[in-house]
C-alpha positions in Angstrom: 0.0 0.0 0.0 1.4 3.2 -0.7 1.3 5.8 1.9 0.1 9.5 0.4 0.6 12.4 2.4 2.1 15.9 2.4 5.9 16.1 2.2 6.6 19.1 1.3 6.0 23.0 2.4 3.9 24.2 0.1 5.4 27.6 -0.3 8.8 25.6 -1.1 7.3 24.7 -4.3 5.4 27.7 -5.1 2.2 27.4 -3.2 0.5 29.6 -1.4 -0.8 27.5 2.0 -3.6 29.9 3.2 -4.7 29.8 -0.6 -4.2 26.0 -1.0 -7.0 25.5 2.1 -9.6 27.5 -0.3 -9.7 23.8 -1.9 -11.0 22.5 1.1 -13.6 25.2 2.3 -15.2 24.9 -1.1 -15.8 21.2 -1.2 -16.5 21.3 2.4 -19.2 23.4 1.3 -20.5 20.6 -0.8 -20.2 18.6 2.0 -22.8 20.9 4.0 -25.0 21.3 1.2 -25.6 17.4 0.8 -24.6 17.1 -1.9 -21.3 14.7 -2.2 -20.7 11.7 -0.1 -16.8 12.6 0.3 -13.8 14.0 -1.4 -10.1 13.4 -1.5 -7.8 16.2 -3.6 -4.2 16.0 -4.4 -2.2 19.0 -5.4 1.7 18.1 -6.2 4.7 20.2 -8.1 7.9 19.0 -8.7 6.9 15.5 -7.6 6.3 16.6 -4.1 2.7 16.4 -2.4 2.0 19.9 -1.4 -1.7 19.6 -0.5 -3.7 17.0 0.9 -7.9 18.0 1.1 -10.3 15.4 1.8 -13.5 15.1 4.0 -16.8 13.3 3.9 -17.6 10.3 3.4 -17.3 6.7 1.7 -20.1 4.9 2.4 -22.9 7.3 4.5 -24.5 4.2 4.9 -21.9 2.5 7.3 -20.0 6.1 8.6 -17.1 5.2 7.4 -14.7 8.3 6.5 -12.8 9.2 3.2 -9.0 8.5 3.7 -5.9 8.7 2.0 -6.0 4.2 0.9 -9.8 4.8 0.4 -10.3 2.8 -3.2 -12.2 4.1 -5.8 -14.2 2.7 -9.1 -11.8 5.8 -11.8 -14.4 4.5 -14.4 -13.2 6.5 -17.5 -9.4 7.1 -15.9 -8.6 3.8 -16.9 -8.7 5.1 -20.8 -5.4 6.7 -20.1 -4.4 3.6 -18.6 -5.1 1.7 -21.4 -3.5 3.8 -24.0 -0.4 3.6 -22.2 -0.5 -0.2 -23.2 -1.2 0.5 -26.6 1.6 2.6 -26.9 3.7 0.2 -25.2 3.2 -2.2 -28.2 3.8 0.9 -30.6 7.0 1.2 -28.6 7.9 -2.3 -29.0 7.6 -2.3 -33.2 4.1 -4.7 -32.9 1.9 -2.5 -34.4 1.7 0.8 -35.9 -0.5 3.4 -35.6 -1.6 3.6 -39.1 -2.3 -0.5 -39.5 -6.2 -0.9 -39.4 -7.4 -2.5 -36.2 -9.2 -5.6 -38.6 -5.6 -6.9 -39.1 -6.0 -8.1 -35.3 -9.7 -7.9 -35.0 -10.9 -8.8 -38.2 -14.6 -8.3 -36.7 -13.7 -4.8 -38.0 -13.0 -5.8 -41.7 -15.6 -4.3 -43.5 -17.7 -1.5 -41.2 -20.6 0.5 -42.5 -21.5 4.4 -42.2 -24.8 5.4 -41.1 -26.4 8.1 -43.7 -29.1 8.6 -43.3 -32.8 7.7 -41.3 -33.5 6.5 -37.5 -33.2 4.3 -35.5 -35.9 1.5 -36.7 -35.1 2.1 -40.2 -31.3 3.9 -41.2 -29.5 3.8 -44.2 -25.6 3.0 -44.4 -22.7 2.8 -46.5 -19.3 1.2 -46.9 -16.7 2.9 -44.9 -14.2 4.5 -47.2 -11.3 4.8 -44.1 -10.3 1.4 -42.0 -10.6 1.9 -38.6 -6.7 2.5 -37.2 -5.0 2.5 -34.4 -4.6 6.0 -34.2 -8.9 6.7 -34.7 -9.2 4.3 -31.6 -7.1 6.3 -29.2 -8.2 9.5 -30.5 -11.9 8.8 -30.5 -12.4 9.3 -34.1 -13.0 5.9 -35.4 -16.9 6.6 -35.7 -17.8 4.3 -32.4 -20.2 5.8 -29.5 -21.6 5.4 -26.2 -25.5 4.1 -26.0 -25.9 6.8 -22.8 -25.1 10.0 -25.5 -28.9 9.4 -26.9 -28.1 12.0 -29.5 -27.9 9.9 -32.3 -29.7 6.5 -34.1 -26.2 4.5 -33.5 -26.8 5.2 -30.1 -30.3 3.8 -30.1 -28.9 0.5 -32.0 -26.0 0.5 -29.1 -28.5 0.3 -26.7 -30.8 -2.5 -27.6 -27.4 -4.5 -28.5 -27.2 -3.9 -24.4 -24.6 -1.2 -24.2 -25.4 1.5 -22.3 -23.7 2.4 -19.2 -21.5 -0.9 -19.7 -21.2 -4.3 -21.9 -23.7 -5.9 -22.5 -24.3 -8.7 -20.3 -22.4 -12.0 -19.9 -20.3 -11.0 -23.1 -16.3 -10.9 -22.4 -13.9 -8.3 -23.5 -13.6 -10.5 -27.1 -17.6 -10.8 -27.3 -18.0 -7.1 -26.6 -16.0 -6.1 -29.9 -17.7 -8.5 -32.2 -21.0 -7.5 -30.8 -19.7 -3.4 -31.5 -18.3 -4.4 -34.9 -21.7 -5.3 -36.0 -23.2 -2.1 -35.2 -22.6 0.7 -38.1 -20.2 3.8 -37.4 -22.1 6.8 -36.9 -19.3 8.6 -39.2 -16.4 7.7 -41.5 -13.3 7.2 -39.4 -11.0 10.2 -38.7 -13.6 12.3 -40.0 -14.9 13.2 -36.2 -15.0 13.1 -32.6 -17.0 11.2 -30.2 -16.3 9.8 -27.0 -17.1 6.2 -27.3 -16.7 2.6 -26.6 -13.4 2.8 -29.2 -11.3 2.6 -25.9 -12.6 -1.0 -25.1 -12.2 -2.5 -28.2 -8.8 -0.9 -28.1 -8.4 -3.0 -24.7 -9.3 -6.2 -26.8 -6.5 -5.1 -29.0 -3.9 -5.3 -26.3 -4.9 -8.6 -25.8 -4.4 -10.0 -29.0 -1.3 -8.2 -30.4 0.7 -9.0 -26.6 -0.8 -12.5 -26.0 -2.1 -11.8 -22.7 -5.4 -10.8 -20.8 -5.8 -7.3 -20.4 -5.7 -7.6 -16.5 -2.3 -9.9 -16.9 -0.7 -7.0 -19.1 -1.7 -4.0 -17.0 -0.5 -6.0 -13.6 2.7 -7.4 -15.4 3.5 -4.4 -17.7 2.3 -1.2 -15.6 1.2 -1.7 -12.1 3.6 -4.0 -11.1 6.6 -2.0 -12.0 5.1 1.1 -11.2 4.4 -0.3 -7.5 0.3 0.8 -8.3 -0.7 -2.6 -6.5 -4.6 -1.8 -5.3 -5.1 -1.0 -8.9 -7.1 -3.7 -10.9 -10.4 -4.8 -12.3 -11.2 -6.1 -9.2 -11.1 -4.9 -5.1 -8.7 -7.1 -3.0 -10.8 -9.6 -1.2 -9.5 -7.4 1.8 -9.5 -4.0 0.9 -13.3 -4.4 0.5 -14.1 -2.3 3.6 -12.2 0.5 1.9 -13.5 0.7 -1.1 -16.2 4.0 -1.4 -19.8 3.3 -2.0 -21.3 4.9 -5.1 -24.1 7.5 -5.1 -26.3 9.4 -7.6 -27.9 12.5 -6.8 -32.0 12.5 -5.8 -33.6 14.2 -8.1 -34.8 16.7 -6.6 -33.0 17.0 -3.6 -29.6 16.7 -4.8 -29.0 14.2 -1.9 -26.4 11.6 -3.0 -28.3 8.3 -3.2 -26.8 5.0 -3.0 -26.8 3.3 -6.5 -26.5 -0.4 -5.6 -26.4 -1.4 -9.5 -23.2 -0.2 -10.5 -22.4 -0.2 -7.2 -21.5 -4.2 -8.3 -18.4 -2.4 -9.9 -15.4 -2.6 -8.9 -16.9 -5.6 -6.0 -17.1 -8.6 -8.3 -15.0 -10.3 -11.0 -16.1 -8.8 -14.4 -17.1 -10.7 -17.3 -16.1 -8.2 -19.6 -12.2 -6.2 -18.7 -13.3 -3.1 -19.2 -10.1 -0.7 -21.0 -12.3 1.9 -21.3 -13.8 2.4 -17.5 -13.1 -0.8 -15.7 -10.9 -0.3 -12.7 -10.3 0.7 -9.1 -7.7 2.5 -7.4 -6.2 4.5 -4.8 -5.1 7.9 -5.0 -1.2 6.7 -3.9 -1.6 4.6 -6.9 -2.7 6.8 -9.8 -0.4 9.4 -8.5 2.4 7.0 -8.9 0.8 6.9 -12.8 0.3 10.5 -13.0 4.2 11.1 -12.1 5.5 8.5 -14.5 3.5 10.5 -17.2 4.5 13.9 -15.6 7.8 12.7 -15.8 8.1 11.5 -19.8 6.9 7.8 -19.1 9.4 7.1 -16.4 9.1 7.2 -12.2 11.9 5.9 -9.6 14.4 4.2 -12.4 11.2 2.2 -14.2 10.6 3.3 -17.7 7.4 2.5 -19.7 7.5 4.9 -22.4 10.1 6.4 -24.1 9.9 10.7 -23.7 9.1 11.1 -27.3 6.2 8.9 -27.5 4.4 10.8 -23.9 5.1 14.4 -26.1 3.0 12.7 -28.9 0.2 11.2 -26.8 -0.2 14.5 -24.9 -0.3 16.2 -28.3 -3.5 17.4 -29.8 -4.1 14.9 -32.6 -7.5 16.4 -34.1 -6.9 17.5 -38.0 -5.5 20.9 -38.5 -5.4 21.6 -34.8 -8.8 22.2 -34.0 -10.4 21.8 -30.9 -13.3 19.8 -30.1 -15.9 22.7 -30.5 -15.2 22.6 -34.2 -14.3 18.9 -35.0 -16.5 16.6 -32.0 -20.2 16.0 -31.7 -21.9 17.6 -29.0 -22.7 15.0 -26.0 -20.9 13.2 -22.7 -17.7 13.6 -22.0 -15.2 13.6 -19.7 -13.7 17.0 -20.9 -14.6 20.9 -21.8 -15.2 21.4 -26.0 -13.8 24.8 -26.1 -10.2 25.2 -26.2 -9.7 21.6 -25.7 -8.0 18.9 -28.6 -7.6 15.5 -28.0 -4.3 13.4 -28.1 -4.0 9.8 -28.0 -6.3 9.0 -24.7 -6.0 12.2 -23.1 -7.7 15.8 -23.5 -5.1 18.3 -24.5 -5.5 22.2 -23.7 -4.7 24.2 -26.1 -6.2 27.8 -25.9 -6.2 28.9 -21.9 -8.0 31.9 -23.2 -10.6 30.3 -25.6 -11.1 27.7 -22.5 -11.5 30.3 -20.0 -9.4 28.4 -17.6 -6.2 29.8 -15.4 -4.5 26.5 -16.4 -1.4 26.3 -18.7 -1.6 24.9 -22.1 -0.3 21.6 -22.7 -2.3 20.3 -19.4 -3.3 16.9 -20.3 -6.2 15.2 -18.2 -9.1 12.9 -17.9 -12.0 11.9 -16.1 -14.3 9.2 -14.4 -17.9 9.0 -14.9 -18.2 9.2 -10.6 -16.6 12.8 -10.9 -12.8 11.4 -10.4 -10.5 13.8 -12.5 -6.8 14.1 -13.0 -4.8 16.7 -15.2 -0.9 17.0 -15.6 0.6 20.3 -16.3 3.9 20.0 -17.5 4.7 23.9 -18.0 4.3 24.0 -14.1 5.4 20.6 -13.1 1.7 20.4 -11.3 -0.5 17.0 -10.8 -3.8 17.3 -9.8 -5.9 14.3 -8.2 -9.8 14.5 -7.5 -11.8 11.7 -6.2 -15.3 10.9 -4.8 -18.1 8.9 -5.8 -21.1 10.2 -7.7 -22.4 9.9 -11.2 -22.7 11.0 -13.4 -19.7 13.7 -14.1 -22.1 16.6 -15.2 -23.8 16.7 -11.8 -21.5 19.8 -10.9 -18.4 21.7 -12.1 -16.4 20.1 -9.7 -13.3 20.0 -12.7 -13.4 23.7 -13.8 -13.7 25.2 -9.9 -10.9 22.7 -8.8 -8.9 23.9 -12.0 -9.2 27.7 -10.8 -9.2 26.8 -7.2 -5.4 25.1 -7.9 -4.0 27.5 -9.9 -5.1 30.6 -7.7 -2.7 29.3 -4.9 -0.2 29.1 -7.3 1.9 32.0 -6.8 5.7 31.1 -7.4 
């Protein structure tokens, strides 16, 4: 288990203490509005823990507090997780990130386009792009997510029993055939849209490394990395720590316990999840955020090579755009304006345009139970969020903790 805490002065690093403690007033005030179980926020620079905020919660239901070895279902964080695999193989010369995914997957050999119509009755046409590597970790290979509900695809995604999560009973291999039957709602690379593309890219990993996806991120990433509570499963014995998931009441904003997907994260899933799929602990995915922070090396380990972290925190979208101009409107786990994409992270590009006091080049993600992470490279600054309540839209938990960080920034 790896012990978090504060080990450095903040000022030392270029904090402002007094302004660091705003963190905590302002989620305490969530706290006495009822409307978050708990929260746990980690502020580092220069790979030193300068601020440690956390209160509430993780189960109301038993009393038992948020601490620093609480585990968490990241949902969504484990895309990042996942393209750090992908890359590895890059790295290692076993695939490209122009070779079509069908030459591993051959499920995805000959995908459609929807045109035109709805959902009972929708006209498609033969894609005239493969599907690539590169559209998978981007989000531009045409998949979706049956919970946007803004298009016919994702009425077709639904009734094939993906909504929230694989369908049932299918395993990671099942859950790409069953998506490569479904028709892209574009031509690849021609949009964005945050989708299920992340899952099948998890099936990828499997085949081109010969290994389950929960054998390569243990043998490959958490292992070295020393991220041991992280996994598609809770420890048999870290059950009592892991943090009960809520919803808010409708109209009371009170965080209700959601016992479905509360299953997450509890039992051993059918389906190993790339795209949202695993637990952790904040000492963990800090360990991951530092390896990144650092250029895909932490404490003598090396994943990635340098060059290949400058490219995946890169904004991939064509001609530089953000995803205002090039993504569909719906879910996801980051801000349009000012924002591009790189290969599984969000990318700021435009501070101004995004109305945020963050630098650009911050690369970040989210969960769908309001977990968030960023890495800001110009300032040598990680920032950890964590709590338990979906969906991620329910407040602007991201955006205040962006300002609330940056304001005690003063050196």
């Amino acid at each position: 288990m790896i012990e978090l805490k504060v080990d450095v002065d903040p000022a030392e690093v270029g904090f402002d203490a007094e302004r660091l403690r705003r963190i905590d007033r302002h989620f305490d005030g969530y706290l006495e509005r009822n409307l978050l179980p708990g929260y746990l926020a980690v502020v580092t620079r220069n790979g030193k823990v300068a601020h440690l905020a956390s209160n509430g919660l993780r189960d109301i239901e038993a009393g038992l507090p948020v601490e620093t070895d609480t585990v968490w279902r990241v949902f969504s964080m484990t895309k990042p997780i996942t393209s750090v695999a992908a890359m590895m193989l890059v790295e290692e010369g076993l695939i490209d990130l122009r070779d079509p995914i069908s030459r591993w997957l051959p499920e995805f050999a000959q995908p459609r386009v929807f045109t035109t119509g709805s959902f009972v009755r929708m006209a498609t046409e033969p894609a005239t792009e493969p599907i690539r590597l590169w559209h998978l970790l981007t989000h531009t290979a045409g998949l979706t997510y049956g919970f946007h509900r803004t298009h016919p695809v994702d009425a077709l995604y639904r009734e094939a029993g993906f909504d929230w999560g694989a369908a049932p009973g299918l395993d990671l291999a099942g859950v790409s055939e069953a998506i490569a039957r479904q028709p892209l709602q574009f031509q690849p690379g021609s949009e964005w849209n945050y989708s299920v593309a992340t899952d099948v890219l998890g099936r990828l990993v499997e085949v081109v490394s010969g290994q389950s996806l929960d054998t390569f991120f243990t043998e490959r990433i958490f292992t070295p990395l020393g991220m041991h509570e992280t996994a598609f499963q809770t420890d048999p014995g870290a059950l009592d720590r892991l943090a009960a998931l809520y919803v808010p009441h409708p109209k009371t904003k009170v965080p209700l316990r959601h016992d479905e997907m509360g299953t997450v994260g509890r039992v051993t899933p059918t389906c190993l999840s790339g795209g949202g799929g695993l637990v952790s602990t904040a000492g963990d995915y800090h360990r991951f955020t530092q390896m990144l922070l650092r250029g895909g090396e932490l404490d003598g380990v090396r994943l990635l090579g340098s060059r290949t972290v400058r490219v995946m925190t890169s904004n991939h979208l064509p001609g530089g755009v953000d995803l205002e101009t090039y993504g569909r409107a719906g879910f996801s786990e980051a801000p349009y304006h000012g924002f591009g994409f790189g290969l599984g992270f969000s990318v700021l590009e435009d501070p101004v345009k995004a109305k945020t006091l963050a630098s650009a080049g911050e690369f970040a993600w989210g969960g769908a139970a309001s977990t968030a992470f960023w890495v800001d490279p110009d300032e040598d600054v990680t920032v950890l969020f964590f709590t338990q309540l979906l969906p991620s839209s329910s407040y602007p938990i991201r955006a205040e903790l962006r300002s609330l960080v940056y304001q005690a920034l003063v050196g």
